[in-house]
C-alpha beads as a LAMMPS data file, in Angstrom:
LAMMPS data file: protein, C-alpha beads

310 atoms
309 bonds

1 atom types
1 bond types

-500.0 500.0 xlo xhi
-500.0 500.0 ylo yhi
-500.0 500.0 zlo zhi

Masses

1 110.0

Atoms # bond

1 1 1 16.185 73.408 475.016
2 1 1 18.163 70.255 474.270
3 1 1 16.798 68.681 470.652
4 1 1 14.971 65.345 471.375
5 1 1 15.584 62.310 468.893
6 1 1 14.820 59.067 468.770
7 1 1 17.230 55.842 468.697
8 1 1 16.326 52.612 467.651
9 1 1 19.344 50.551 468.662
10 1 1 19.586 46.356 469.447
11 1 1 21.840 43.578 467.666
12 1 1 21.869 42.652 464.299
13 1 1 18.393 40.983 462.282
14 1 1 16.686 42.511 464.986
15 1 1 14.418 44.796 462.778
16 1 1 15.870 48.289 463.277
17 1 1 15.263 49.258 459.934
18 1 1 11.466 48.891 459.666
19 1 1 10.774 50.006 463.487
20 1 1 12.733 53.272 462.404
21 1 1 10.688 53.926 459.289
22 1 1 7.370 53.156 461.088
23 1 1 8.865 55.820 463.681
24 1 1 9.234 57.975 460.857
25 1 1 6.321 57.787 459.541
26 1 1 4.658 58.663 462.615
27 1 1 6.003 61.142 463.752
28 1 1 7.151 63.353 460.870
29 1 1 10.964 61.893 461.086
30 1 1 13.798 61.011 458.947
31 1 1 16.464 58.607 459.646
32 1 1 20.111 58.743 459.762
33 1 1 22.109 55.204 459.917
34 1 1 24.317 55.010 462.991
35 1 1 26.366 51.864 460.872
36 1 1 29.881 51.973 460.467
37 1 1 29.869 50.463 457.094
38 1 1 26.695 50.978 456.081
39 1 1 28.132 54.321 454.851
40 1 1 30.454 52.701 451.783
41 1 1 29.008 52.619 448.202
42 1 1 28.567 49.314 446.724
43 1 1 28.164 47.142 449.981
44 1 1 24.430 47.431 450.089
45 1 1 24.267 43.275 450.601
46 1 1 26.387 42.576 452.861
47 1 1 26.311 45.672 455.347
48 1 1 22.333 45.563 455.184
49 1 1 21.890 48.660 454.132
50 1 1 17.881 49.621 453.382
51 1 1 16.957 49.639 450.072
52 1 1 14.553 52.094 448.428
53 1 1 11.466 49.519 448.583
54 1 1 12.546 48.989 452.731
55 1 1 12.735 52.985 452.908
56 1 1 9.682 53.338 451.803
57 1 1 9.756 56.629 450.525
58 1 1 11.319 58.064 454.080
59 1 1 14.727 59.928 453.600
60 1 1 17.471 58.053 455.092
61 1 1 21.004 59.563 455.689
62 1 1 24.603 58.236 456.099
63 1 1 24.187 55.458 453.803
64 1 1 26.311 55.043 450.856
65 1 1 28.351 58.314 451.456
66 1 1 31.549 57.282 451.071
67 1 1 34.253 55.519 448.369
68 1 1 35.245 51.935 450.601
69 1 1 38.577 53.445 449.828
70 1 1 37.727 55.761 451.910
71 1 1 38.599 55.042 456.099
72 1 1 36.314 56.964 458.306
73 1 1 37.006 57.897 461.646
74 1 1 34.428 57.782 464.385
75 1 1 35.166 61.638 464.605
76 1 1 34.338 61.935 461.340
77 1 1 30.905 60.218 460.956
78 1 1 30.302 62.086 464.038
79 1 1 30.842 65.702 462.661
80 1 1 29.024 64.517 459.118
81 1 1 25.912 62.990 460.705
82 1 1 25.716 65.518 462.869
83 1 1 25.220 67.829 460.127
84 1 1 22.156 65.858 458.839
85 1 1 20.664 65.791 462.421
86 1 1 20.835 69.900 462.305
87 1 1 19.237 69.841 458.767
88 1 1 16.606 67.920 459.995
89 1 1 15.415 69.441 462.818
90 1 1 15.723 73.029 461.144
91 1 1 13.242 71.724 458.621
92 1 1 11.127 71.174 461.516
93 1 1 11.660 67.253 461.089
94 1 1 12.339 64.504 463.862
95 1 1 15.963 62.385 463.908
96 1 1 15.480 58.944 464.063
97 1 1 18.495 57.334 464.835
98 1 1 19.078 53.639 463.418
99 1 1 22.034 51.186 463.531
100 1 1 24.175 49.151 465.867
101 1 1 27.336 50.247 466.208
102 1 1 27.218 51.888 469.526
103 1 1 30.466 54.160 469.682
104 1 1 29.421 56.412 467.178
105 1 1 26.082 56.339 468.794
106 1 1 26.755 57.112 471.661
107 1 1 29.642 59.869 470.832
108 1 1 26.701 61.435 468.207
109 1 1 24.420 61.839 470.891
110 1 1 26.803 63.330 473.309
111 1 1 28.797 65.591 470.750
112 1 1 31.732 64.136 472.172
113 1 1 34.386 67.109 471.243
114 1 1 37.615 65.148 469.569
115 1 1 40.788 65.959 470.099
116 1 1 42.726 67.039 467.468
117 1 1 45.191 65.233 465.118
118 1 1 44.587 62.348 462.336
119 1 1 45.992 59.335 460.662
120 1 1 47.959 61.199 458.018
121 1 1 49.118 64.418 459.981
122 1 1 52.480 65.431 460.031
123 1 1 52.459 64.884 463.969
124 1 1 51.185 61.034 463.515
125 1 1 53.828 60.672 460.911
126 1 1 56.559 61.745 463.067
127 1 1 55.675 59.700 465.928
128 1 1 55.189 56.670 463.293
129 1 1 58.793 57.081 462.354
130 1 1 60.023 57.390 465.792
131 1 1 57.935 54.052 466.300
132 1 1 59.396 52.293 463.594
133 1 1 63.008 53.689 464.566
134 1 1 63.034 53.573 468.747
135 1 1 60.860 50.705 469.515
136 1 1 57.614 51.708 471.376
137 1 1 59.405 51.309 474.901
138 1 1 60.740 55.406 474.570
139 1 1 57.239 56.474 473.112
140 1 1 55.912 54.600 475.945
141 1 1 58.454 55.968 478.567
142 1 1 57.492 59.512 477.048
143 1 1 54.075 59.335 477.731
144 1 1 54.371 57.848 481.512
145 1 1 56.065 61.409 482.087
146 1 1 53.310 63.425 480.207
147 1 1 50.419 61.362 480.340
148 1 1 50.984 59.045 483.800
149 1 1 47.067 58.236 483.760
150 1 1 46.902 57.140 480.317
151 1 1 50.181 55.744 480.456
152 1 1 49.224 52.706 483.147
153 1 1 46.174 52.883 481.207
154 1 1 47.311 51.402 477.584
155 1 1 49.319 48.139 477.218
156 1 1 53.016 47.932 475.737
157 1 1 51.550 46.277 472.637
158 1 1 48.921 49.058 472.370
159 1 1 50.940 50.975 469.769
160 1 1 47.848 52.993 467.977
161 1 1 46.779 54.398 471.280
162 1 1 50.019 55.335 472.690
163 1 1 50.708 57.065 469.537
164 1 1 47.269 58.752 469.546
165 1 1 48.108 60.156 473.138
166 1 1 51.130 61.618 472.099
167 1 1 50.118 63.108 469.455
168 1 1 47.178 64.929 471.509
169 1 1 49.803 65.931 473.623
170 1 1 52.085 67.378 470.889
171 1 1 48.988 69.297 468.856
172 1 1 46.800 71.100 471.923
173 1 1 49.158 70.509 475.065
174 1 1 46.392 69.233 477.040
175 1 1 47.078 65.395 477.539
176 1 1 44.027 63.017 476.333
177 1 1 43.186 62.406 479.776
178 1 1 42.317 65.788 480.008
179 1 1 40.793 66.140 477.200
180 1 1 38.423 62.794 477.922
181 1 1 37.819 64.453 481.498
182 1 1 36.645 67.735 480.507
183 1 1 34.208 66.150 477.549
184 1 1 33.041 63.793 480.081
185 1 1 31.696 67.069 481.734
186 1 1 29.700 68.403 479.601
187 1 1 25.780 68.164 478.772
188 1 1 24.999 65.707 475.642
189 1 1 24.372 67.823 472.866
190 1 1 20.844 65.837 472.444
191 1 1 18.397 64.498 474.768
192 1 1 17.601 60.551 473.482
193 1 1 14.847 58.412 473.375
194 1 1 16.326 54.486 472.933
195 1 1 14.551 52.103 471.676
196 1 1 16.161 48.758 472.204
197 1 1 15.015 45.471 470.044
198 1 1 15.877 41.805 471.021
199 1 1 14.720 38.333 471.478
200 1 1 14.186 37.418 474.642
201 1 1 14.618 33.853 473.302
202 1 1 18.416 34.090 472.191
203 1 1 18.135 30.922 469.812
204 1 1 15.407 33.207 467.480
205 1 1 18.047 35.722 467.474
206 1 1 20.394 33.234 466.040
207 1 1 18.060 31.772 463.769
208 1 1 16.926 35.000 462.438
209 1 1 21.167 36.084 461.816
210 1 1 21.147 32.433 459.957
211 1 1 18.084 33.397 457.590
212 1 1 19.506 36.824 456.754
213 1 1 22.864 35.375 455.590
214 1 1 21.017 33.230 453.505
215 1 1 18.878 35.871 451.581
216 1 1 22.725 37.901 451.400
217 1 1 23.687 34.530 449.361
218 1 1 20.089 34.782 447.255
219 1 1 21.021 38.498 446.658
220 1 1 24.545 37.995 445.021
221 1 1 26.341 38.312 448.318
222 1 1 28.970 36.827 446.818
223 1 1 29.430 39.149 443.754
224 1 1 29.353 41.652 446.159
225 1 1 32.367 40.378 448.472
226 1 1 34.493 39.384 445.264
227 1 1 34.704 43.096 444.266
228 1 1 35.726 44.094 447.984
229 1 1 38.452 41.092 447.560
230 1 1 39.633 42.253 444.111
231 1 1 40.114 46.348 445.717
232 1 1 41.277 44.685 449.255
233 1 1 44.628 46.554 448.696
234 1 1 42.490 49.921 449.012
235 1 1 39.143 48.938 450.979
236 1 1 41.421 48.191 453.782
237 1 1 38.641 49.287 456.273
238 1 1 35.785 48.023 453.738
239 1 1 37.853 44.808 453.196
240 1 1 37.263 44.054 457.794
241 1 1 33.691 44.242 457.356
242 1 1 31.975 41.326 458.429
243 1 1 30.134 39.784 455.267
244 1 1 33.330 40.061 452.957
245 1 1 36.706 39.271 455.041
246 1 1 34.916 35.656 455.325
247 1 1 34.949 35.288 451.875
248 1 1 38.876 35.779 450.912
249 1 1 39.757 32.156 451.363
250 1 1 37.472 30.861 448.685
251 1 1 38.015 33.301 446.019
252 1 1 41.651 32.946 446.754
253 1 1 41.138 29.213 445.966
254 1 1 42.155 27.846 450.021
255 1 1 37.971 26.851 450.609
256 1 1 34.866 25.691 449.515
257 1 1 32.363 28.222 449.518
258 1 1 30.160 26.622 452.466
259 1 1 32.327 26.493 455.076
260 1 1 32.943 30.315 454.307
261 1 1 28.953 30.898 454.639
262 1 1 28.931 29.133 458.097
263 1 1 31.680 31.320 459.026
264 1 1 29.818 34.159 458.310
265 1 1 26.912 33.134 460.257
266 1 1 29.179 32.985 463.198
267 1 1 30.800 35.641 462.947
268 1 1 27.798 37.355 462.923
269 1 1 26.425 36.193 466.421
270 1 1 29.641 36.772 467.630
271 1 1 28.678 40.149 466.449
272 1 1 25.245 40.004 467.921
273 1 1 27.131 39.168 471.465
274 1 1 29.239 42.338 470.840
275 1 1 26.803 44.718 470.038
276 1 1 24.593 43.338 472.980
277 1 1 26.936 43.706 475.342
278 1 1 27.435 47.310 474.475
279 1 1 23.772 48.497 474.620
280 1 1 23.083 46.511 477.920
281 1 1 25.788 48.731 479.412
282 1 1 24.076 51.728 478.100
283 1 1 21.827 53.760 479.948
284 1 1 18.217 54.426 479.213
285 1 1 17.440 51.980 476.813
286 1 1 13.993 50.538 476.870
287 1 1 14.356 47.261 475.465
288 1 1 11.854 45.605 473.558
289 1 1 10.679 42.012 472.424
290 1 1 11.551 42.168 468.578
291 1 1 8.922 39.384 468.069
292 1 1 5.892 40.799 470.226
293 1 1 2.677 41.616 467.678
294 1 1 2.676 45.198 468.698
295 1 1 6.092 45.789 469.141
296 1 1 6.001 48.690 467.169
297 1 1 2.784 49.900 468.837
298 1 1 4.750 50.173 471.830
299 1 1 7.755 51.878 470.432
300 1 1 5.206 54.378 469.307
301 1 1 3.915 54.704 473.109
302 1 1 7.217 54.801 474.574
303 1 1 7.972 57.515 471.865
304 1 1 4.816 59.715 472.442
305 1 1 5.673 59.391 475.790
306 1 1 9.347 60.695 475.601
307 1 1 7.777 63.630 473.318
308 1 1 5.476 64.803 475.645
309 1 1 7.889 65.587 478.255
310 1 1 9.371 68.160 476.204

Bonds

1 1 1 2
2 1 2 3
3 1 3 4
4 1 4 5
5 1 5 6
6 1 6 7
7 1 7 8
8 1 8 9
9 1 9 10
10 1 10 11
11 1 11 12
12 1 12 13
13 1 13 14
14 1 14 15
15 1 15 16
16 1 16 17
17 1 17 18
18 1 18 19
19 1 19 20
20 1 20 21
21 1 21 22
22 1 22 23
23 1 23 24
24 1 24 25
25 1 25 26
26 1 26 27
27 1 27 28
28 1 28 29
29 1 29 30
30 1 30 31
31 1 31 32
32 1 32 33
33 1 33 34
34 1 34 35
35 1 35 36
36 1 36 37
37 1 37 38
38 1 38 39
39 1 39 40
40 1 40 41
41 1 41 42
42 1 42 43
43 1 43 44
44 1 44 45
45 1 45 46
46 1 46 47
47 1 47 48
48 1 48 49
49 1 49 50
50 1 50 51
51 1 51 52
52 1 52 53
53 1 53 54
54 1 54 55
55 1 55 56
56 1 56 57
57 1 57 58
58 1 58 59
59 1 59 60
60 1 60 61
61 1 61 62
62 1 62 63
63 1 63 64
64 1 64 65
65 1 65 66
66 1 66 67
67 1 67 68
68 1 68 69
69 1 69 70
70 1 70 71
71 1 71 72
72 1 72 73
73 1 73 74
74 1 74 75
75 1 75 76
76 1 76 77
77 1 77 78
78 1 78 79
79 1 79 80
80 1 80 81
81 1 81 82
82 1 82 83
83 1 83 84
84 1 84 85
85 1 85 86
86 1 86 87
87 1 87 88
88 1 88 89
89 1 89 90
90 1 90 91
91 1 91 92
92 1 92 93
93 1 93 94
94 1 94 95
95 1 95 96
96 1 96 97
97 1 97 98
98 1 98 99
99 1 99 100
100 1 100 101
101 1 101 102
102 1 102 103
103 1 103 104
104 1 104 105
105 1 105 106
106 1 106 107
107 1 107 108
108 1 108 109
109 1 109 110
110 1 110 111
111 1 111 112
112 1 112 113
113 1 113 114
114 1 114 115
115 1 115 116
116 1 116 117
117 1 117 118
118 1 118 119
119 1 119 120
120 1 120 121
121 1 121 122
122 1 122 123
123 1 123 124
124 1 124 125
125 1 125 126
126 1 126 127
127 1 127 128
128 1 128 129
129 1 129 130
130 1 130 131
131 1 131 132
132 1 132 133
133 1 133 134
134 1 134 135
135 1 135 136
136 1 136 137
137 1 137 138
138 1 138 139
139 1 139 140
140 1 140 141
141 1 141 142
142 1 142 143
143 1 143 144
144 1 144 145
145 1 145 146
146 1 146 147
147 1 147 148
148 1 148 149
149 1 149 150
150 1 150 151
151 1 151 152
152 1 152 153
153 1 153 154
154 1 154 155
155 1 155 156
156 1 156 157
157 1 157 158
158 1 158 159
159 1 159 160
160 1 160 161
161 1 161 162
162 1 162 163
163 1 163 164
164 1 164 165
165 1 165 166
166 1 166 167
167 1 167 168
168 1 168 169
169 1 169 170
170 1 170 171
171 1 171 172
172 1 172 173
173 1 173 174
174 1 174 175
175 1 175 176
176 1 176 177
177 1 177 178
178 1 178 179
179 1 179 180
180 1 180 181
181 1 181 182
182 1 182 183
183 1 183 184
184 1 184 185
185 1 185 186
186 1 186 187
187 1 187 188
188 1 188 189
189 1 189 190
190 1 190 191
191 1 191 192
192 1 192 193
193 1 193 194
194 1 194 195
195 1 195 196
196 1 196 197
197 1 197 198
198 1 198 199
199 1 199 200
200 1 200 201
201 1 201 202
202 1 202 203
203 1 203 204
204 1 204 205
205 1 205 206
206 1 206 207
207 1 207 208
208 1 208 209
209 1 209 210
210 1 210 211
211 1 211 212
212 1 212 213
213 1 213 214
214 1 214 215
215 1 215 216
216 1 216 217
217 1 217 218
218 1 218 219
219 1 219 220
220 1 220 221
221 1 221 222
222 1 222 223
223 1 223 224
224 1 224 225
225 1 225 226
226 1 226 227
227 1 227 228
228 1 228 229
229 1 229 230
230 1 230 231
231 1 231 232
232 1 232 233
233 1 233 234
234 1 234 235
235 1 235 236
236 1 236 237
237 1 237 238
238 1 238 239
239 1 239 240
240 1 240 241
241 1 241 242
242 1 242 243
243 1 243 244
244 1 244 245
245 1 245 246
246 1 246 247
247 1 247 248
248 1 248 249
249 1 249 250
250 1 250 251
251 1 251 252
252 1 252 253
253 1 253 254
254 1 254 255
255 1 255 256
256 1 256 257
257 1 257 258
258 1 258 259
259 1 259 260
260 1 260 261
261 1 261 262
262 1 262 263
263 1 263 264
264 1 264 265
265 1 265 266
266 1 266 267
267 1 267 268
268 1 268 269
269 1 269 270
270 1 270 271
271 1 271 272
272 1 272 273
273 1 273 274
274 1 274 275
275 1 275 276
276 1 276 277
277 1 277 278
278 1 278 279
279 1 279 280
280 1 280 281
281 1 281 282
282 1 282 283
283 1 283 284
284 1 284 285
285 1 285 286
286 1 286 287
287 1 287 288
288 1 288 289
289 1 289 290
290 1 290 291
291 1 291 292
292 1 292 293
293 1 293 294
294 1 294 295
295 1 295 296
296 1 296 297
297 1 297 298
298 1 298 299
299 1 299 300
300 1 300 301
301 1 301 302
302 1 302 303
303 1 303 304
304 1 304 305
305 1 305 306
306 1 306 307
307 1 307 308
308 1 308 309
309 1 309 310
């Protein structure tokens, strides 16, 4: 039998944290953030992480794991949230899967199998040389003889990819198209209910993003960013999140502090757009109107339903 879990997924300021504790409470669950940065210590404002009052006494996982020195691969948070999902359900417990960023989603519930290699191997340091040394037309020109598929695939300028199939090539000698190919084939490693929250009117999405920022700003936002701005040497993955990077100009002294607010609000409904656009290519996903009265009535329906099915 393939473990069932359920997935609350949707945009940003949609609600995902209270539908998935509601979930949890009914139905015996726990839940385990699917947020890329949600996972850094000390970014609790600005990544939205749930505090212990929003928890509401419901374990929650993958949140505040890791130094923002720290850069985490998606094949990492994959193999460490994975290992919370298995504690859970051998305690007899349900997953309930919460957060937005849809790549490690999605490669969480499949148990996408990652080929080897990493950012500070001696492989990826080699090839980095060679990079800095040849140019990337004879890495390129390499992998067009290995790797044709991938090759056309990736542009010139694409240097972090072309690097990455190389250096798949060089560690397992089975090129990445292969190795995409023959994950592609097999069954997810979790059967998924998702749970998808939105406005149908897109303007109460944007107004809800707005409000948010503003309580950030209430809830020393701004502290928050300027110690992410003071480390930005180190938090170099930290340092991209949206709700700090905006910040940099005015505590280097280039803007007023509004115009950086308003820049965070749009740059988080360009988010919104992003992580939209992902989901709505997803399969499966019954979406849901965040505002509705019983929305969470009929996430509890659609649950029960999924459940029963076995």
């Amino acid at each position: 039998m393939i473990p069932q879990i359920i997935c609350v997924v949707g945009p940003t300021a949609t609600g995902k944290t209270k539908m998935g504790v509601a979930l949890a409470h009914r139905f015996g669950g726990e839940v385990v953030s699917v947020d890329s940065m949600q996972i850094y210590r000390g970014m609790a404002i600005g990544t939205a992480a749930p505090t212990p009052e929003e928890m509401e006494g419901i374990p929650h996982h993958m949140v505040g794991v890791a130094d923002p020195a720290e850069s985490w691969s998606v094949a990492r948070f994959v193999s460490e949230a994975d290992v919370c999902v298995q504690d859970i359900l051998r305690r007899g417990r349900r997953p309930i899967l919460v957060g937005g960023t849809g790549l490690y989603l999605e490669s969480l519930i499949r148990g996408t199998d990652f080929a080897a290699g990493s950012a500070g191997g001696v492989t990826r340091q080699r090839l980095q040389q060679r990079l800095e040394q040849e140019g990337v037309g004879p890495l390129l020109a390499e992998l067009q003889t290995i790797d044709p598929d991938s090759a056309a695939r990736l542009h010139p300028g694409d240097e972090k990819r072309i690097l990455r199939a190389l250096e798949v090539w060089y560690e397992t000698g089975e090129t990445i198209t292969q190795h995409d190919h023959r994950t592609r084939q097999q069954p997810p490693r979790y059967r998924a209910a998702y749970i998808g929250l939105s406005f149908q009117d897109r303007a109460q999405l944007r107004r809800r993003i707005d409000l948010r920022v503003d309580q950030m700003m209430e809830q020393d936002l701004l502290n928050e960013a300027k110690r992410v701005w003071e480390h930005r040497d180190t938090y170099k993955t930290a340092a991209q999140a949206i709700g700090y990077k905006e910040f940099f100009p005015y505590f280097a002294g280039e803007s007023a502090l509004a115009p950086c607010v308003e820049k965070l609000k749009q740059a988080s409904r360009n988010y919104a757009k992003r992580q939209l656009t992902w989901f709505r290519h997803m399969e499966g996903i019954c979406w849901l109107d965040a505002s509705a009265p019983d929305v969470r009535e009929q996430a509890a329906c659609l649950t029960n339903e999924f459940l029963a099915k076995g």
